[in-house]
BAMARVO-689785 format. One record per atom (N, C-alpha, C, O): x, y, z; residue in three letters. Coordinates in steps of 0.02 Angstrom, whole numbers, plus 50000, padded with zeros to 5 digits. Atoms other than C-alpha are relative to their C-alpha. Layout:
<rs>
XYZALA/...
</rs>
This chain:
<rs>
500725000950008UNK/505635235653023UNK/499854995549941UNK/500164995249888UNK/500255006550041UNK/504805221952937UNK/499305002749972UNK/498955006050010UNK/500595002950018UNK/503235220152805UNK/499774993249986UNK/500154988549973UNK/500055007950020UNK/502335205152775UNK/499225001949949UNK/498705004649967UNK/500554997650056UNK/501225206352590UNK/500094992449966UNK/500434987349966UNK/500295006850071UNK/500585194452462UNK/500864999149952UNK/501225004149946UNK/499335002850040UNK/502245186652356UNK/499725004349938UNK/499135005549923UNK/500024997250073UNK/502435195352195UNK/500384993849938UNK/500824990449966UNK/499354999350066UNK/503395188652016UNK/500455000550022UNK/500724995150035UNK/499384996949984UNK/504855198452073UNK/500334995350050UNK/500924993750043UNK/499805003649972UNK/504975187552206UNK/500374991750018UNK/500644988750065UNK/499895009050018UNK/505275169152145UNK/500955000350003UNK/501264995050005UNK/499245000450009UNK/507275174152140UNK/500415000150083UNK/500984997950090UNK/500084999949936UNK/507255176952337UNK/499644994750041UNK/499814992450096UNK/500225007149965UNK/506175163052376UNK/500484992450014UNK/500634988950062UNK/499475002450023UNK/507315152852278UNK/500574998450045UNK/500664992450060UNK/499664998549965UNK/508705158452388UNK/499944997150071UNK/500434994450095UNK/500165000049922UNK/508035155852563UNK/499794990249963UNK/499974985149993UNK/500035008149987UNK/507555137752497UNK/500584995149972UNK/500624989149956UNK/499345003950035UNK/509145133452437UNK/500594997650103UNK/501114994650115UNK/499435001649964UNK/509695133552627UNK/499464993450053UNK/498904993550079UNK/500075005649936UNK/509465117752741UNK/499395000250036UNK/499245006150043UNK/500764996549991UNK/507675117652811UNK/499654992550026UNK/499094990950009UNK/500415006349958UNK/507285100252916UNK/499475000250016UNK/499054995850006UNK/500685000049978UNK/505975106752989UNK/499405004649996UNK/498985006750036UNK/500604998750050UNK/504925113652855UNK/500034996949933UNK/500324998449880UNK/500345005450071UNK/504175099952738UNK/499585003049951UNK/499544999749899UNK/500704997750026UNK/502665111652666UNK/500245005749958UNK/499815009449933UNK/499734996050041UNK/503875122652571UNK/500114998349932UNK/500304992549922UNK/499625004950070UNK/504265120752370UNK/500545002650011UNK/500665007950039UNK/499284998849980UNK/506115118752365UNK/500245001249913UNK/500735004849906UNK/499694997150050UNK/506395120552174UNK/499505007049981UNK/498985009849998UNK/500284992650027UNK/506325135852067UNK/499244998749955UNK/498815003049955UNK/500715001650029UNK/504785127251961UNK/499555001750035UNK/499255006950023UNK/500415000449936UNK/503685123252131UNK/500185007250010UNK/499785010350046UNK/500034991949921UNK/504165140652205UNK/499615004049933UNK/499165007949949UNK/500494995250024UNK/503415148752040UNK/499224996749968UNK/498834999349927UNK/500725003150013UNK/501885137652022UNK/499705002750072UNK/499155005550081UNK/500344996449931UNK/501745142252213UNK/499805009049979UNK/499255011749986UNK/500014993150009UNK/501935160152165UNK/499455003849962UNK/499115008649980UNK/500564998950043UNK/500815161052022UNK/499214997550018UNK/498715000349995UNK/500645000749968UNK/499385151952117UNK/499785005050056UNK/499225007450068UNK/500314994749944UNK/499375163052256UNK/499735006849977UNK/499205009249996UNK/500324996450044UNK/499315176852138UNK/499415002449978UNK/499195008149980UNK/500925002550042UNK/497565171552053UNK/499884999750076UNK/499775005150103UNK/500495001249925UNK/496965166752228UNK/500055008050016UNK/499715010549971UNK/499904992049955UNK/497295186452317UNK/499405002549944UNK/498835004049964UNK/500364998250022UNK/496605191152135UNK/499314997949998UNK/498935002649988UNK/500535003350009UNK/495035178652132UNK/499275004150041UNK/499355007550091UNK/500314997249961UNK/493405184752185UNK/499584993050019UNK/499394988349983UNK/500275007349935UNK/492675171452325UNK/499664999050027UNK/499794999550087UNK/500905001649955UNK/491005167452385UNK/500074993850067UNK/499804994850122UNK/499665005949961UNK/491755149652478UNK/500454998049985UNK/500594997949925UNK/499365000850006UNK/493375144052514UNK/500134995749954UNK/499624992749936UNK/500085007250058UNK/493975130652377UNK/500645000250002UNK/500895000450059UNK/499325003450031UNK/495715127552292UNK/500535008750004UNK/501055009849975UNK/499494995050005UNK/496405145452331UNK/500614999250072UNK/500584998750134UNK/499484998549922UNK/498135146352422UNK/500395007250002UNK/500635009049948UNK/499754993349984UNK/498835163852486UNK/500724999550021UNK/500834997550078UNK/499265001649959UNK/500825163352508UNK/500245007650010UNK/500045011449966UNK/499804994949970UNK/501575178252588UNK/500805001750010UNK/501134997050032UNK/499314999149975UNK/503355185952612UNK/500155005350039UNK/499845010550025UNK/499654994949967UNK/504255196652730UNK/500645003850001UNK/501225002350014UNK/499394997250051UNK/505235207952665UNK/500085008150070UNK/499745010250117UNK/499374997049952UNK/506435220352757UNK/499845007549972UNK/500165008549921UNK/500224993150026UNK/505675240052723UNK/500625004149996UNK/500565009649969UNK/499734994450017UNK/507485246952736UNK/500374996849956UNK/500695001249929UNK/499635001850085UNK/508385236852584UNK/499624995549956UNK/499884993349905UNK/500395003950061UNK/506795226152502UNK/500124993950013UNK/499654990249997UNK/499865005749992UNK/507595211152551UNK/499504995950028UNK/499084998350066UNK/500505005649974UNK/506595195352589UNK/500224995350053UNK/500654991450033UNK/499865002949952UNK/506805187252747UNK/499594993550025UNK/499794989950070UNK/500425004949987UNK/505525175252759UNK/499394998649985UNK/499075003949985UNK/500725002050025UNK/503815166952704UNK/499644998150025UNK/499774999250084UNK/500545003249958UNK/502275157952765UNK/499484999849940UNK/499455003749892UNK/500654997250033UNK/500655154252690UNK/499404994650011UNK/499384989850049UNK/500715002949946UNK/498865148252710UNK/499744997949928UNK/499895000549874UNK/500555002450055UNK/497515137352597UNK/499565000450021UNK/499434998050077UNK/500725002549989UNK/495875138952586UNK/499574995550030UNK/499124996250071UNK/500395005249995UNK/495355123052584UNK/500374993550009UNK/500164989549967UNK/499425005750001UNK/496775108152632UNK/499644995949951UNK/499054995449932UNK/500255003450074UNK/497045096552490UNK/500015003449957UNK/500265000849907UNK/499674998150068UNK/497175107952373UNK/499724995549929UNK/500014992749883UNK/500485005150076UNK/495645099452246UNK/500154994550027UNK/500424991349982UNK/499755006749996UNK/496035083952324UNK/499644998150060UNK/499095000150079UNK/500345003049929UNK/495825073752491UNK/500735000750019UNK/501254999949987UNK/498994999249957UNK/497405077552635UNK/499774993850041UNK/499234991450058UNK/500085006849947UNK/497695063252735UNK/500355000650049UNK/500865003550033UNK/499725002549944UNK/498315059952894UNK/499974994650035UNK/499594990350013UNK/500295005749962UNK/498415047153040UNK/499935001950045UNK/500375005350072UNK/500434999449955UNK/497115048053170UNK/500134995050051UNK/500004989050048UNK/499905006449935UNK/497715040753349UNK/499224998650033UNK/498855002550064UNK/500455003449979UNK/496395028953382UNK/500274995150056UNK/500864993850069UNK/499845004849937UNK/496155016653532UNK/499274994749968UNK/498694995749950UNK/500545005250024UNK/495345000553483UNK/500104994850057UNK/500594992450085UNK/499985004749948UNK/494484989453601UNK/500294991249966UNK/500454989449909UNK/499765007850023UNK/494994970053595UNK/499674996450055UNK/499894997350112UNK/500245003249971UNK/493824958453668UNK/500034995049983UNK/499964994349922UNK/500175008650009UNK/493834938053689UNK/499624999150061UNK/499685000950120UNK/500375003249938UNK/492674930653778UNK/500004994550038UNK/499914993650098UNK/499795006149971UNK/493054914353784UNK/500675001150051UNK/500844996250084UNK/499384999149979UNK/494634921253862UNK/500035005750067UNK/500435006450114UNK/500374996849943UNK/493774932953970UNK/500555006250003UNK/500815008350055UNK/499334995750000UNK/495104946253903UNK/499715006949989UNK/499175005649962UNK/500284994250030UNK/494564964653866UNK/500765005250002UNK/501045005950056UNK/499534992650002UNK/496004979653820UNK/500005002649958UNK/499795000149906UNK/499954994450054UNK/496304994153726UNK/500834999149959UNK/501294995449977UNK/499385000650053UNK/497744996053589UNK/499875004849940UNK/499485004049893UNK/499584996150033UNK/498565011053513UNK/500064998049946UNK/500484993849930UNK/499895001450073UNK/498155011253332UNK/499885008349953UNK/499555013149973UNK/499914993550055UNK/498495025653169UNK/499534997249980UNK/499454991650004UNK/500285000550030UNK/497095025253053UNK/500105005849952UNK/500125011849966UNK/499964993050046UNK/497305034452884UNK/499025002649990UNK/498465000149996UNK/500644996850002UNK/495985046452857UNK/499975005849977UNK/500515008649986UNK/500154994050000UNK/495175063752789UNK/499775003750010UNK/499505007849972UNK/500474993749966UNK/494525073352903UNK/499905005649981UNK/499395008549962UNK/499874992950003UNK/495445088552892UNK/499955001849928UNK/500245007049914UNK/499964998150066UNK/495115088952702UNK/499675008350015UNK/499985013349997UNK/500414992450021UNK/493865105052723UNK/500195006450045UNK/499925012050040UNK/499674995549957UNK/494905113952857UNK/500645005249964UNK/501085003449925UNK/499454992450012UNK/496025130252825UNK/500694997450010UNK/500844994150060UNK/499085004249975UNK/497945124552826UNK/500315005549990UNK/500175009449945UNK/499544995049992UNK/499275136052876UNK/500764994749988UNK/500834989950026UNK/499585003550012UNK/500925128652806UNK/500645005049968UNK/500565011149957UNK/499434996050009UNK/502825133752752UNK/500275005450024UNK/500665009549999UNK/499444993549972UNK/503395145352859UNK/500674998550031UNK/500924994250068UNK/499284999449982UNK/504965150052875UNK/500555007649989UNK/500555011249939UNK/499764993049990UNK/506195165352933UNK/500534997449998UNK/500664991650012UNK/499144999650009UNK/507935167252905UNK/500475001450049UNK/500675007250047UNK/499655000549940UNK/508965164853052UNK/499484999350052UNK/499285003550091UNK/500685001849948UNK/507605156853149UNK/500054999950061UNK/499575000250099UNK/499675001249899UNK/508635155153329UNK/499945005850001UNK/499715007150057UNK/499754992649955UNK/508935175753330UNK/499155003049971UNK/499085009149973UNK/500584996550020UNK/506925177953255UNK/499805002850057UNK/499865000150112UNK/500304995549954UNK/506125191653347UNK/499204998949976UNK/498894994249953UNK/500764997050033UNK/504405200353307UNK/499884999249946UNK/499294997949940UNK/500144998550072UNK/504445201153124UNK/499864990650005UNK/499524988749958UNK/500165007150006UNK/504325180053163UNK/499344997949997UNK/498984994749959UNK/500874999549984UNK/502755182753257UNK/499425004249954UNK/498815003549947UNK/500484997250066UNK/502205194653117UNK/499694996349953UNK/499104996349938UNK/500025003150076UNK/502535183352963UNK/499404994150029UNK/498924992549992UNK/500485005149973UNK/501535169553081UNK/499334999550008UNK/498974994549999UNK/500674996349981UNK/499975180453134UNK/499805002249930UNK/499225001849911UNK/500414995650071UNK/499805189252959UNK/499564996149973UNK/499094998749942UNK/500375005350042UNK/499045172852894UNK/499185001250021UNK/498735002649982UNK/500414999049966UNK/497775174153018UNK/499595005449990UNK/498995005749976UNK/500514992950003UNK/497445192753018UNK/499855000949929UNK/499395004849918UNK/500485002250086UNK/497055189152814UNK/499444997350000UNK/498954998949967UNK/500685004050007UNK/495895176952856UNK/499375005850030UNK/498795006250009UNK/500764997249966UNK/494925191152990UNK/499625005049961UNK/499025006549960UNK/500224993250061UNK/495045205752849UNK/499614995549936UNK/499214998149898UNK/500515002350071UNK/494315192452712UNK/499604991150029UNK/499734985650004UNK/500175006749960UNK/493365178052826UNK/499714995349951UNK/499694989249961UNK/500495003550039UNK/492335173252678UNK/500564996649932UNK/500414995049874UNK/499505002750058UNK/493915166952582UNK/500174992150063UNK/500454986950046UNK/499815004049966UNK/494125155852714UNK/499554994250061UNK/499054996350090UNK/500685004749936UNK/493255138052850UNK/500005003450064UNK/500295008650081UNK/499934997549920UNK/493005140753022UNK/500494995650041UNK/500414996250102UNK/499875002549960UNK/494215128553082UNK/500725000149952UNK/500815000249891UNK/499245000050037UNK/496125128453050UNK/500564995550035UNK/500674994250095UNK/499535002849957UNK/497515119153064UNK/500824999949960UNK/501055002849911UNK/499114996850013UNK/499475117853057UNK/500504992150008UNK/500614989950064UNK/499645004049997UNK/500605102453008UNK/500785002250011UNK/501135006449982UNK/499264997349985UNK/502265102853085UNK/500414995649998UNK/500224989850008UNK/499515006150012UNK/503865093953058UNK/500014996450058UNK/499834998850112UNK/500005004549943UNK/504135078353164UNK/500844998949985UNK/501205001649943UNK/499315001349982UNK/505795071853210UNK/500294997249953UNK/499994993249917UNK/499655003550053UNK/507275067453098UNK/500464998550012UNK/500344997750072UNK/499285002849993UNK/509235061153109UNK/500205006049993UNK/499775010449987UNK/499534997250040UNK/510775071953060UNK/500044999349923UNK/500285003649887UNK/500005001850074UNK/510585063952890UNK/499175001149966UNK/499074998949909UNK/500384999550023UNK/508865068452865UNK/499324995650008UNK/498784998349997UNK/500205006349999UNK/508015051452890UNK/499325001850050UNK/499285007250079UNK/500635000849961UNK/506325048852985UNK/499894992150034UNK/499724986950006UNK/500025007249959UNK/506345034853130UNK/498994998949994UNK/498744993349999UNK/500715004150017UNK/504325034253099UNK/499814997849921UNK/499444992949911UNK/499974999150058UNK/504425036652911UNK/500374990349998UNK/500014985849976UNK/499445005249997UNK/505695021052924UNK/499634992350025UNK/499844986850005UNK/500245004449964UNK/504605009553024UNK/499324999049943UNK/499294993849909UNK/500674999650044UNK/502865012852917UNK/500235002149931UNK/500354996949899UNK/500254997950059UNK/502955021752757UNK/500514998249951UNK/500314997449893UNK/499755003150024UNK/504505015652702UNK/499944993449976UNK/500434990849948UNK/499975007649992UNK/503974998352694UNK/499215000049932UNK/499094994749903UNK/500224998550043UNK/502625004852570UNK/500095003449943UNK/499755002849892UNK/499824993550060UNK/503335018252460UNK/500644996449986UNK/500784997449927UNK/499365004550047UNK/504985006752425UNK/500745006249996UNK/501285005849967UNK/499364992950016UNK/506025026152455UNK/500265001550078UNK/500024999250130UNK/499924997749923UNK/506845033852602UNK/499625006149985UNK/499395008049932UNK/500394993549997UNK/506055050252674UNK/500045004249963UNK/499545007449950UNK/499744992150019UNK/506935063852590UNK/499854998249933UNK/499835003949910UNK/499965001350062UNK/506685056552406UNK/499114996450020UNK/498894994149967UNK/500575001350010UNK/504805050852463UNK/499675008350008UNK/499155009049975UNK/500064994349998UNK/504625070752509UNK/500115003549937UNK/499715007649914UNK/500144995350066UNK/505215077052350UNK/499614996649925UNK/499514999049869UNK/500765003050057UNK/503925064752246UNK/499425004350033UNK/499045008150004UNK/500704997449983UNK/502655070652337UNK/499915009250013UNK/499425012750025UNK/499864992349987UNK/503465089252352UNK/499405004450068UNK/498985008950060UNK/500344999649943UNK/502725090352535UNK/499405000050000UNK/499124999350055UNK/500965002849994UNK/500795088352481UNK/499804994350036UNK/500154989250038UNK/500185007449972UNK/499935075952570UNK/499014998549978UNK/498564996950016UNK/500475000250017UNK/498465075652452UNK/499814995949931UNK/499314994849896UNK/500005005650081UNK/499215063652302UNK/499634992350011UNK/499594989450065UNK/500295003550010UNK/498345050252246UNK/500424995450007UNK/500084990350011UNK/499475004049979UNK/499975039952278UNK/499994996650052UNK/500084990550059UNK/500035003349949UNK/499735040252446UNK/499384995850021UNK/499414991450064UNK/500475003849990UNK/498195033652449UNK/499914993649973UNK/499524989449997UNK/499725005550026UNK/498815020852335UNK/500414995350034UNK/500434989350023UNK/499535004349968UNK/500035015352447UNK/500034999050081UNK/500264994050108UNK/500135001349915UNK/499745017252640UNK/499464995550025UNK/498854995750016UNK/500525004849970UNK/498945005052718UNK/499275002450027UNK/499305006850070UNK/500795000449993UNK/496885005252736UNK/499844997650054UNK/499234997650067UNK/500255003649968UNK/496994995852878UNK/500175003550075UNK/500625007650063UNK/499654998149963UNK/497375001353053UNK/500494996550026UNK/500504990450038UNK/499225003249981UNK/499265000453108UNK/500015000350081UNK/500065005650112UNK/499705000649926UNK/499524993853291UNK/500715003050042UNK/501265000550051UNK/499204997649976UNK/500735005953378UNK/500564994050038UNK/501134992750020UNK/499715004249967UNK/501354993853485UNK/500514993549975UNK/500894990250010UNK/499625003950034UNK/502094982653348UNK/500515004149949UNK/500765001149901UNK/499584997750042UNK/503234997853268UNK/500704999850088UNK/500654998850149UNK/499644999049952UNK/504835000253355UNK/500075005750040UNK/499805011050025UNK/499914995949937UNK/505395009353513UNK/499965007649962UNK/499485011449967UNK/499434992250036UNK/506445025653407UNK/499085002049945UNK/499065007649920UNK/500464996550043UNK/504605027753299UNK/499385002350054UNK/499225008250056UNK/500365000549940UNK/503355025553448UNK/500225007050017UNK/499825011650011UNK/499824995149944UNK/504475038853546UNK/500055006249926UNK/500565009249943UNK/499874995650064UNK/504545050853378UNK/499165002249989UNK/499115008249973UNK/500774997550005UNK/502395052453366UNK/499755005150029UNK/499565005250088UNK/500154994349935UNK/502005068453416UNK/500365004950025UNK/500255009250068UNK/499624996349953UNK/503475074853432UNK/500355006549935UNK/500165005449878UNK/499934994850048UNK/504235090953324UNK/500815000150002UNK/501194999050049UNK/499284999950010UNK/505905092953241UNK/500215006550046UNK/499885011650038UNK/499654995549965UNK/506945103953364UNK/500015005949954UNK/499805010549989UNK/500194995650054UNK/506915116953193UNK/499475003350032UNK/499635008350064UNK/500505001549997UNK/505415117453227UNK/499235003750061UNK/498635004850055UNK/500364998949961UNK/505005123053400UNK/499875009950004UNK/499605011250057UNK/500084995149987UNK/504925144053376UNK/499384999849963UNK/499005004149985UNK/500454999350026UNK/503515140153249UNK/499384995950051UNK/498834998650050UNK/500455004049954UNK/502495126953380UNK/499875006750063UNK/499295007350083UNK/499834996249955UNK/502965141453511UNK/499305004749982UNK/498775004150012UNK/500354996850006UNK/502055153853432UNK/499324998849965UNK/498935003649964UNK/500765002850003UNK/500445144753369UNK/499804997550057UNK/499265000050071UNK/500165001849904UNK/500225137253556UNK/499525007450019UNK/498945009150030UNK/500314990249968UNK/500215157853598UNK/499495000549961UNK/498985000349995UNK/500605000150027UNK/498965158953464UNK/499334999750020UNK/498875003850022UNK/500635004249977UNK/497775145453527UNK/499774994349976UNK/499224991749985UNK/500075006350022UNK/498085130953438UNK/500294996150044UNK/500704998250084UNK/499795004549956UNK/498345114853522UNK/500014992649948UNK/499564991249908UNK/499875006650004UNK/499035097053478UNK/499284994950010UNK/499034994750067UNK/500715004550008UNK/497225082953418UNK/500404994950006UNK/500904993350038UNK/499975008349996UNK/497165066653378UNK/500284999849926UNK/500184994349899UNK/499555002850064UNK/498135067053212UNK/500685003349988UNK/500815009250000UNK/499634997649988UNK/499685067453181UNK/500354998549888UNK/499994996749841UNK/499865000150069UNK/500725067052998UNK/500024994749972UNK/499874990350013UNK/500145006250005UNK/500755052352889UNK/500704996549951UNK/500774991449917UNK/499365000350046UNK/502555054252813UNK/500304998350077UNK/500414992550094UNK/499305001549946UNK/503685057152989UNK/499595000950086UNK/499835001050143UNK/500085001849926UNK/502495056653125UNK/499685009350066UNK/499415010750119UNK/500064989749969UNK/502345078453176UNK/499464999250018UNK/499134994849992UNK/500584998049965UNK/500945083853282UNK/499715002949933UNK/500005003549879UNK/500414995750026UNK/499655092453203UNK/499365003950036UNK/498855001750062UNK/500344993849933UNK/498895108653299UNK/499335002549963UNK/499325004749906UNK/500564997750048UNK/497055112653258UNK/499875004650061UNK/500035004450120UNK/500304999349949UNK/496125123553318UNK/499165004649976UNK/499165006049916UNK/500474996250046UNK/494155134253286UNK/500235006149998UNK/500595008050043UNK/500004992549984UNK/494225151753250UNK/499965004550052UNK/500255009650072UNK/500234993649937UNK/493395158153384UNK/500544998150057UNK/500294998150113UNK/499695005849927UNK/494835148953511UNK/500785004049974UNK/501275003450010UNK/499274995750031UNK/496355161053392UNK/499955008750034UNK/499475012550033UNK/499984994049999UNK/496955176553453UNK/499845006649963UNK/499605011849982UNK/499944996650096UNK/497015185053279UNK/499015002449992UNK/498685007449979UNK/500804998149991UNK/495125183653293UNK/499464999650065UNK/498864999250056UNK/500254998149948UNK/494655185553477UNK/500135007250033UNK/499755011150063UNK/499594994849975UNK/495855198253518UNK/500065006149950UNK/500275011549971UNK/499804993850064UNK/495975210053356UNK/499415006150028UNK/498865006050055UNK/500454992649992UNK/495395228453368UNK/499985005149942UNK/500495006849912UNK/499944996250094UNK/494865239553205UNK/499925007550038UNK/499465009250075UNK/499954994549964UNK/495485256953257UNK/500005004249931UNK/500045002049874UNK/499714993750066UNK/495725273853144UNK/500605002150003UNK/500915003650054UNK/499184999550009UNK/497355276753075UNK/499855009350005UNK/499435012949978UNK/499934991549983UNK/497885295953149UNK/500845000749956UNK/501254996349968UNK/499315000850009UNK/499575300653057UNK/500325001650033UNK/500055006050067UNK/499454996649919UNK/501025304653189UNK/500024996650030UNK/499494993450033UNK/500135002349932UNK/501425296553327UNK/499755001950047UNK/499935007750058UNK/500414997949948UNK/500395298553467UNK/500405002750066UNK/499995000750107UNK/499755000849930UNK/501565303653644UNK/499544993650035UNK/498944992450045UNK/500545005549946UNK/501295288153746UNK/499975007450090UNK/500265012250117UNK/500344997449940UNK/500405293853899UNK/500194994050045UNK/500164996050103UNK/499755005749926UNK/500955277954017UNK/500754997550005UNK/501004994550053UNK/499265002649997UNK/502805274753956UNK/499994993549987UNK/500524991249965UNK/499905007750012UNK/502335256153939UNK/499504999049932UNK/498894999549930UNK/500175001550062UNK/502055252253762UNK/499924994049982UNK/500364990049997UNK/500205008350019UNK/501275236053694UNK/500254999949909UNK/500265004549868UNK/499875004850058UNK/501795225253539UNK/499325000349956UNK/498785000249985UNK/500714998150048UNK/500415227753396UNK/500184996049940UNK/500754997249920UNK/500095001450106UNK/500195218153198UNK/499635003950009UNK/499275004450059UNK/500424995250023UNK/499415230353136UNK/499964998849915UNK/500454998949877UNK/499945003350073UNK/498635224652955UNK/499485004149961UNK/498955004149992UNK/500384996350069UNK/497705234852805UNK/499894994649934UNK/500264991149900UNK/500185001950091UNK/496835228752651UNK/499844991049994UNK/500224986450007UNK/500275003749963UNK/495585215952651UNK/500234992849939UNK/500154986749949UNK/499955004450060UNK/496185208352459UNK/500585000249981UNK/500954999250029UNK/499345002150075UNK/497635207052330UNK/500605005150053UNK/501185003350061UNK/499614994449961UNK/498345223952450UNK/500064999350066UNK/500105004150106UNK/499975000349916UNK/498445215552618UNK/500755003850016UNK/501165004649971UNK/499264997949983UNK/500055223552712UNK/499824999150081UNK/499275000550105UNK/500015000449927UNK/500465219452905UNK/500665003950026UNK/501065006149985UNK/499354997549962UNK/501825226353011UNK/499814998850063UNK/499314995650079UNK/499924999349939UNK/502235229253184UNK/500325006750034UNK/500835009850020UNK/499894992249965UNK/502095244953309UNK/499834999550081UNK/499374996450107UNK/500084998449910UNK/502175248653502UNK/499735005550005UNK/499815009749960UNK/500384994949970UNK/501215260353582UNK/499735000650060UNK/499964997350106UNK/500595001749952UNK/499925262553698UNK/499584996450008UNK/499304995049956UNK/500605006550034UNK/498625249153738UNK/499605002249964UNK/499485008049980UNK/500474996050022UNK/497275252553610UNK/499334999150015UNK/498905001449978UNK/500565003649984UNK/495855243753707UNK/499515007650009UNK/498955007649984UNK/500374995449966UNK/495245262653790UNK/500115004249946UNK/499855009849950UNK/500064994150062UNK/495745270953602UNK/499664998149949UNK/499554992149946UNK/500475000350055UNK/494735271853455UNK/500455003649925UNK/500255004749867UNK/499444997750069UNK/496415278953345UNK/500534995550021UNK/500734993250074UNK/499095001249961UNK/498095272753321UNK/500405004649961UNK/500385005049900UNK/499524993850055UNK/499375287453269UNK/500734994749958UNK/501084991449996UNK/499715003250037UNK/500475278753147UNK/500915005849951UNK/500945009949904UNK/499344997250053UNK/502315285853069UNK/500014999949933UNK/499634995649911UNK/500054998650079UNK/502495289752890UNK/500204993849962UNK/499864992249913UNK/499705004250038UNK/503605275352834UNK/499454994450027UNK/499154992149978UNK/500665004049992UNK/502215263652914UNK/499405001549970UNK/499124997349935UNK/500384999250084UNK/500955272952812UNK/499834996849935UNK/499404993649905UNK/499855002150070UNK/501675270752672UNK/500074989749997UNK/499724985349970UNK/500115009149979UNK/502035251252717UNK/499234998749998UNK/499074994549956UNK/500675003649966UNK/500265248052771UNK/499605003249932UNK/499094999949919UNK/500334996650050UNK/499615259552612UNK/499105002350028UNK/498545001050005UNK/500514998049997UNK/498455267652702UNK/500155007650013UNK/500715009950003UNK/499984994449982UNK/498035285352760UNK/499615003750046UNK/499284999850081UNK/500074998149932UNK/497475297152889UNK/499144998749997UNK/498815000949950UNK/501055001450029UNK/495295291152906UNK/500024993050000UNK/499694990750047UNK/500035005850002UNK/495605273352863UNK/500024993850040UNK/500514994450077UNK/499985005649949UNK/495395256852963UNK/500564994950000UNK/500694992149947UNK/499735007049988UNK/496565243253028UNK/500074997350037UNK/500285000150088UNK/499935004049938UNK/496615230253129UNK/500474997450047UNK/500914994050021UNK/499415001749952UNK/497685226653276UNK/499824994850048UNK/499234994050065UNK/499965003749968UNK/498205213053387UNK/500545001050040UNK/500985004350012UNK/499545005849948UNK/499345206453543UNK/500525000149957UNK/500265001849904UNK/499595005150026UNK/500895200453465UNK/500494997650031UNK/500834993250006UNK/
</rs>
């Protein structure tokens, strides 16, 4: 059994760990021990902060293992993308092309940098530890972000979204990165990633990417066929935001090319589907034998806690009977509310 809570202090020596291993296809992680406790200590102040509108707070989260403490994996969500700043991406545009004298008219496949998504909710860095054999506790660490946002809505926009790795080599390399951004930044990918330590809100880049729109049709074949598309890493986290209710727009990353999945609130499971029941202690006897998949999450601030429980559907109940060591996980008690979902 798995929890998934707010990162502590204690934790920066475990984070550490899990980012010391190989990780293609998560860019949105800090990979040194500095970054992982500047991450640590911001999220911190943010859980503690008290929040009228979303702004510069980010929430990072870990999932930690209830029968030896161990940490198995992270995730976490911002407020406000950008991060005090402006995020950028590139926006697939279609631009007309008319001559007249020539009596020509067509369309043509062009990026435009841009900041839309500056004031949108970003869900970024997740990652579980043996990601091919992830089960439930995957779909936990993924959804908890979410079911934070439904227990504290007012920390958070109405519209969210999720940058995901795009395609890379064996050596790391980026066939779109290679065609565009290389040819501005003067670095290869992996050493333009750790300047910018996966933000995409420095003033660098806006310094250096082209202003103008880039004609797909004049990069090569291997970057063209790479737009859109997600590092193989990559696909249990696309998997389960799809299930969500996010879907693939019109922008995609502006480093290697990754989709980027938006989607509104009201269009997420997490907040269509959630049900606020009363915690009964005990398990309940199922009455149908067929037990459903549940997050089940407590505590709307600094004390969020999620897990996962089967049971009975709870659509026709108004309790859910809960086990002791989940209790105690979830820190609640017999009277108290939490919310459940699908998972």
């Amino acid at each position: 059994m798995y929890v998934v809570r707010p990162v502590e202090i204690a934790d920066i020596a475990a984070l550490e760990a899990l980012a010391a291993v190989t990780m293609p296809g998560v860019h949105t992680l800090p990979k040194t021990r500095e970054k992982i406790a500047a991450s640590v200590e911001r999220s911190i102040a943010s859980f503690a902060a008290h929040v009228d509108i979303p702004s510069e707070e980010s929430y990072l989260f870990v999932l930690e293992s209830l029968l030896d403490k161990s940490i198995f994996g992270t995730a976490a969500i911002f407020a406000s993308a950008g991060s005090n700043g402006t995020y950028f991406s590139f926006r697939n545009d279609v631009i007309q092309q008319v001559s007249r004298d020539l009596n020509i008219s067509h369309s043509v496949h062009a990026l435009t940098l841009c900041s839309e998504l500056t004031a949108y909710s970003q869900l970024s860095g997740f990652y579980v530890r043996n990601m091919e054999q992830a089960g439930l506790e995957a779909a936990l660490l993924s959804r908890a972000r979410l079911l934070f946002a439904v227990l504290a809505p007012h920390r958070f926009g109405d519209r969210f979204f999720v940058p995901l790795a795009g395609i890379t080599d064996a050596n790391g390399q980026s066939p779109f990165w290679d065609a565009l951004g290389r040819k501005f930044f003067q670095m290869d990918f992996l050493d333009a990633e750790k300047v910018i330590g996966g933000a995409r809100n420095r003033t660098l880049i806006v310094e250096l990417m082209p202003h103008y729109p880039v004609y797909v049709p004049l990069l090569p074949g291997d970057a063209q066929a790479a737009m859109g598309q997600i590092h193989p890493s990559g696909e249990l986290a696309f998997n389960l935001l799809t299930e969500e209710g996010f879907e693939a727009d019109d922008y995609i990353d502006i480093f290697d090319g990754g989709p980027i999945l938006q989607a509104h609130k009201h269009a997420l499971r997490s907040f269509t589907g959630s049900l606020t029941r009363r915690v009964v202690a005990g398990v309940t006897p199922s009455r149908t034998g067929l037990k459903v998949n549940y997050a089940v999450a407590s505590g709307a601030e600094r004390n969020f806690r999620a897990v996962t429980f089967a049971c009975d559907a709870l659509e026709a109940q108004d309790s859910i009977g809960l086990p002791a060591d989940l209790l105690e996980a979830l820190a609640v008690a017999e009277g108290d509310s939490v919310i459940c979902v699908r998972i």
